[in-house]
C-alpha positions as MATLAB code, in Angstrom:
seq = 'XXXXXXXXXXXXXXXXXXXXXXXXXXXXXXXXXXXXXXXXXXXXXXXXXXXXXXXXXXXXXXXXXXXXXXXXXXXXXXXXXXXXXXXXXXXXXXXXXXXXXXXXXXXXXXXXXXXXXXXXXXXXXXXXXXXXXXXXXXXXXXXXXXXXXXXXXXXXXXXXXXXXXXXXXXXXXXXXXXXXXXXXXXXXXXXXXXXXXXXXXXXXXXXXXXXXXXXXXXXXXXXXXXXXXXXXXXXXXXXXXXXXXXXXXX';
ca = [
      56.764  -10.868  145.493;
      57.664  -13.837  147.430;
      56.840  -13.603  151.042;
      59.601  -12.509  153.101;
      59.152  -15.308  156.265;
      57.704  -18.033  153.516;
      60.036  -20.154  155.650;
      58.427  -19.863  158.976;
      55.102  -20.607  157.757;
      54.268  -23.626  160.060;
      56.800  -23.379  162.808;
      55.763  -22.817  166.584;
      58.685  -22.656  168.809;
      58.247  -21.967  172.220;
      57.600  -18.486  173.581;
      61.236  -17.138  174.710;
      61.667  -15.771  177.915;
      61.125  -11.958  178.238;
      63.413   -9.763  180.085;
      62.148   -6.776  181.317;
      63.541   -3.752  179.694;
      64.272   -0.694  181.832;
      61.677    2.746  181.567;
      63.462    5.319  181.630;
      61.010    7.893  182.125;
      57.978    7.352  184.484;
      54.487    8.492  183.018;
      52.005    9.685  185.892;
      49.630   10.944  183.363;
      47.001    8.311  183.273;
      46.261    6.794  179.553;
      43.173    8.418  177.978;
      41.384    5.613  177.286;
      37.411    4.670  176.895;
      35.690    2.135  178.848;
      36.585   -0.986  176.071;
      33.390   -2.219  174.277;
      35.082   -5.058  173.220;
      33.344   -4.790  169.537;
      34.542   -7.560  167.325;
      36.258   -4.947  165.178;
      37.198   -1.577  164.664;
      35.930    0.999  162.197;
      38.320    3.450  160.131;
      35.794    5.600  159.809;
      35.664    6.551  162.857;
      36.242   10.281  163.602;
      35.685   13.411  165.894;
      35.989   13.564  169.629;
      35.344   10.009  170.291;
      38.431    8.993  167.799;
      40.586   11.660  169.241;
      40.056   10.135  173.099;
      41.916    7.111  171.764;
      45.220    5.937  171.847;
      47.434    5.504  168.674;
      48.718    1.766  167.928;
      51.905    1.432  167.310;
      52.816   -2.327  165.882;
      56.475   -3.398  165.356;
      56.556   -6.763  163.634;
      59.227   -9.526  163.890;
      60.078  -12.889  165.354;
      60.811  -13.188  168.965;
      63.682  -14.844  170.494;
      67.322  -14.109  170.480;
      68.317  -16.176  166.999;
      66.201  -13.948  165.531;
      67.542  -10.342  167.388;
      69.375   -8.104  164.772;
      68.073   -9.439  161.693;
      66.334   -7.629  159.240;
      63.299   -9.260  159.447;
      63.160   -7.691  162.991;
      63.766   -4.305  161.890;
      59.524   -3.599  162.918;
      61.098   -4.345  167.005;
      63.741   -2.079  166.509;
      61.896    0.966  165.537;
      59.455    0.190  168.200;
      62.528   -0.129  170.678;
      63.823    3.280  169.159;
      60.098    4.886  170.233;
      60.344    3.422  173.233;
      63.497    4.811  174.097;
      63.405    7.747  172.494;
      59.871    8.304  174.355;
      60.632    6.572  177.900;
      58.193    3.860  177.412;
      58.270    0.834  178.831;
      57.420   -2.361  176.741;
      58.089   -5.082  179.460;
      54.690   -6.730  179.274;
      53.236   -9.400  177.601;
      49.311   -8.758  176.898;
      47.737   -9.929  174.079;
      50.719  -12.592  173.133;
      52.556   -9.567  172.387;
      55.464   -7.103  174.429;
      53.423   -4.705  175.335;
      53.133   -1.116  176.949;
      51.672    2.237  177.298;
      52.423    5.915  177.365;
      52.586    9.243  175.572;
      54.004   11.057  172.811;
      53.768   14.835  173.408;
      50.030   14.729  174.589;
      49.305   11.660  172.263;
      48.487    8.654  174.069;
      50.476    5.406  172.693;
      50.306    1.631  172.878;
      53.207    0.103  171.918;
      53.405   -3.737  170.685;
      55.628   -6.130  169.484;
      53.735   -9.740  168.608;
      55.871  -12.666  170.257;
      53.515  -15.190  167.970;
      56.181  -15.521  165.066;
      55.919  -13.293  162.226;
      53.305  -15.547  160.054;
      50.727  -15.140  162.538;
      50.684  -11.649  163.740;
      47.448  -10.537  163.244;
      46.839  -13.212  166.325;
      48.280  -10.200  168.722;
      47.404   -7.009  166.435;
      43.810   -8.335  165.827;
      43.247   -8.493  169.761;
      44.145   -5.586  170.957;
      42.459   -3.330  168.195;
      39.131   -5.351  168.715;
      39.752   -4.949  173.213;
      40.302   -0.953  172.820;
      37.860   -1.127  169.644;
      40.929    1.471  168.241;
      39.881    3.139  164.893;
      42.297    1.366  162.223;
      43.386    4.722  161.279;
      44.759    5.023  164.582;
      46.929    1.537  164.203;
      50.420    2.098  162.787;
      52.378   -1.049  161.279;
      55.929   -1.266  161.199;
      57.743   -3.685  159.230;
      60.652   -4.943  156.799;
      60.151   -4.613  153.165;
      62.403   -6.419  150.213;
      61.498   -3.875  147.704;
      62.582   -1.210  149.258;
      66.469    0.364  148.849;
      68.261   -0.476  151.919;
      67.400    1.948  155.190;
      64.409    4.127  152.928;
      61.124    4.302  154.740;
      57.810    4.590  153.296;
      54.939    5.899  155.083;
      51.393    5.011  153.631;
      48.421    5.861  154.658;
      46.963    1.873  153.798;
      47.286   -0.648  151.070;
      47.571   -4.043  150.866;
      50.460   -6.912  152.506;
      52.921   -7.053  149.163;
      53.939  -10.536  149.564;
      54.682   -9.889  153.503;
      53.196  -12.906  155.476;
      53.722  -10.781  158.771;
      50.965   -8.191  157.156;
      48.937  -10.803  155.569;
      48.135  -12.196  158.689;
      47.360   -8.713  160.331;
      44.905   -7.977  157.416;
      43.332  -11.479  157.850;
      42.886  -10.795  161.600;
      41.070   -7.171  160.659;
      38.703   -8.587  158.794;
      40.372   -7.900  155.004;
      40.427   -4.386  155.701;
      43.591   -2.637  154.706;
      42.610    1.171  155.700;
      45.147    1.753  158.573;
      48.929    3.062  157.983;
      52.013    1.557  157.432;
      55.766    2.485  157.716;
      57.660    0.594  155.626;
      61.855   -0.334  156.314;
      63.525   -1.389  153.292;
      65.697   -3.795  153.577;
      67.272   -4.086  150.465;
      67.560   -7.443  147.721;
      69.471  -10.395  148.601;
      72.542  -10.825  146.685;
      72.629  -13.302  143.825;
      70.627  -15.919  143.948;
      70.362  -16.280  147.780;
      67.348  -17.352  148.728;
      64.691  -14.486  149.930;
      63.733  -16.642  153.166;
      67.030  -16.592  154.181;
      68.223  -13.289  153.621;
      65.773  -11.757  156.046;
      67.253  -13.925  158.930;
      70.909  -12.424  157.778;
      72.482   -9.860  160.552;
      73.197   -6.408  159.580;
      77.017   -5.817  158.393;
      78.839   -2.594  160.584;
      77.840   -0.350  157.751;
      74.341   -1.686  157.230;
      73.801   -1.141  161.522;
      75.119    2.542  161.103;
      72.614    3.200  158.433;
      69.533    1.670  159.736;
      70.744    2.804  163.022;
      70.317    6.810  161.329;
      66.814    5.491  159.425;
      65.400    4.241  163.116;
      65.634    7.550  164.677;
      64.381    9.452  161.160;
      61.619    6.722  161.547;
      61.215    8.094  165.328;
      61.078   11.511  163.997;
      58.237   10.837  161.341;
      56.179    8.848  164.377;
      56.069   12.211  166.446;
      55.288   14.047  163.297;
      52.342   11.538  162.717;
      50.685   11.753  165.708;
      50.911   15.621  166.790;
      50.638   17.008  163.265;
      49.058   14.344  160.882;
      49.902   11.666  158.048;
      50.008   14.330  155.143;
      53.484   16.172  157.172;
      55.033   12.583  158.504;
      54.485   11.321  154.988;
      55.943   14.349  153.277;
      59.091   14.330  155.195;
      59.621   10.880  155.156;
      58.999   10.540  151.703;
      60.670   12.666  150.219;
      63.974   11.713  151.598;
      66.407    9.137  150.323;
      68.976    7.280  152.547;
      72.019    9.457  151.158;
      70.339   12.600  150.814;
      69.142   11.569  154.687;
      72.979   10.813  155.800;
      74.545   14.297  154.439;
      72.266   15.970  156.492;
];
């Protein structure tokens, strides 16, 4: 499949300007998190009590900046600004060249990122902060567009490889090749004709289009509490199994 952001490759714009976005719920539960090793890389393998002390990873990917806000190559921001929301987490920050921030999901602790590096080099940000909180990969959720994928369907995998997506390419690059961790897919549907891929991903969203993603985001949100308080096999299974129409009668 041709890469979805094969136009970008090369570009370095300045970083934009962040604004601070408002938290509307204030954690005082402190994050559970282990003194940082700092270990080059993180294991999926890694299991028991020691795995369960750590925080998930939850990775939206997209371009930064406000030409690029509402596009459906940003779709990866959006669900992480529907968590957010939806979870009273601020993502204000900017560690590891990403928007960053911290906080919990039912008694789940969560990281929540979204790379400002441009889409093409991604794994710049998620590479970082896996290897700082040495997070097990199965821990490390990434959220993304997809061109193969019917409009507003999500897929939830439990790993694989980057399909053509230069955003993911560069994550797996930055991890080393692995490919173990999960992934929620967004589809974002063909582009019409002969319109070139590149350029369809940097196309808004059409007042139908917004109201369905808008519905997929917060069945996306759904699946992410379902994934961390009862496991990948349940998220998977209800997000799965659901198509956009049958997902819009209900």
């Amino acid at each position: 499949m041709l890469g979805a952001s094969s136009s970008l490759n090369g570009l370095r714009f300045p970083l934009p300007s962040v604004h601070r976005l408002p938290s509307l719920v204030r954690r005082t539960r402190p994050m559970l998190l282990s003194p940082p090793p700092l270990s080059a890389s993180a294991s999926s393998s890694s299991t028991g009590d020691q795995s369960k002390s750590k925080p998930w990873l939850l990775v939206g990917l997209g371009n930064p900046g406000k030409m690029y806000t509402g596009t459906r190559h940003n779709v990866g921001f959006e669900m992480i600004d529907a968590i957010a929301e939806g979870e009273g987490i601020s993502v204000s920050t900017i560690r590891f060249k990403a928007l960053f921030g911290k906080g919990f999901i039912g008694d789940a602790p969560v990281m929540l990122a979204k790379p400002q590096t441009f889409m093409n080099a991604s794994g710049e940000s998620v590479g970082s902060i896996v290897s700082y909180f040495n997070i097990p990969l199965n821990q490390v959720l990434l959220i993304y567009d997809d061109l193969d994928l019917p409009f507003a369907k999500l897929r939830l995998l439990p790993k694989g490889g980057h399909g053509g997506h230069n955003g993911m390419r560069s994550v797996i690059n930055h991890l080393k090749g692995c490919r173990d961790f999960p992934r929620l897919r967004i589809g974002i549907g063909r582009p019409p004709g002969k319109m070139d891929p590149a350029s369809f991903v940097l196309r808004p969203f059409n007042k139908k289009e917004r109201e369905e993603l808008d519905f997929a985001l917060q069945k996306g949100l759904d699946a992410v509490r379902i994934l961390l308080l009862e496991g990948l096999n349940k998220s998977a299974t209800f997000v799965n199994s659901s198509q956009p129409s049958e997902l819009m009668n209900r």
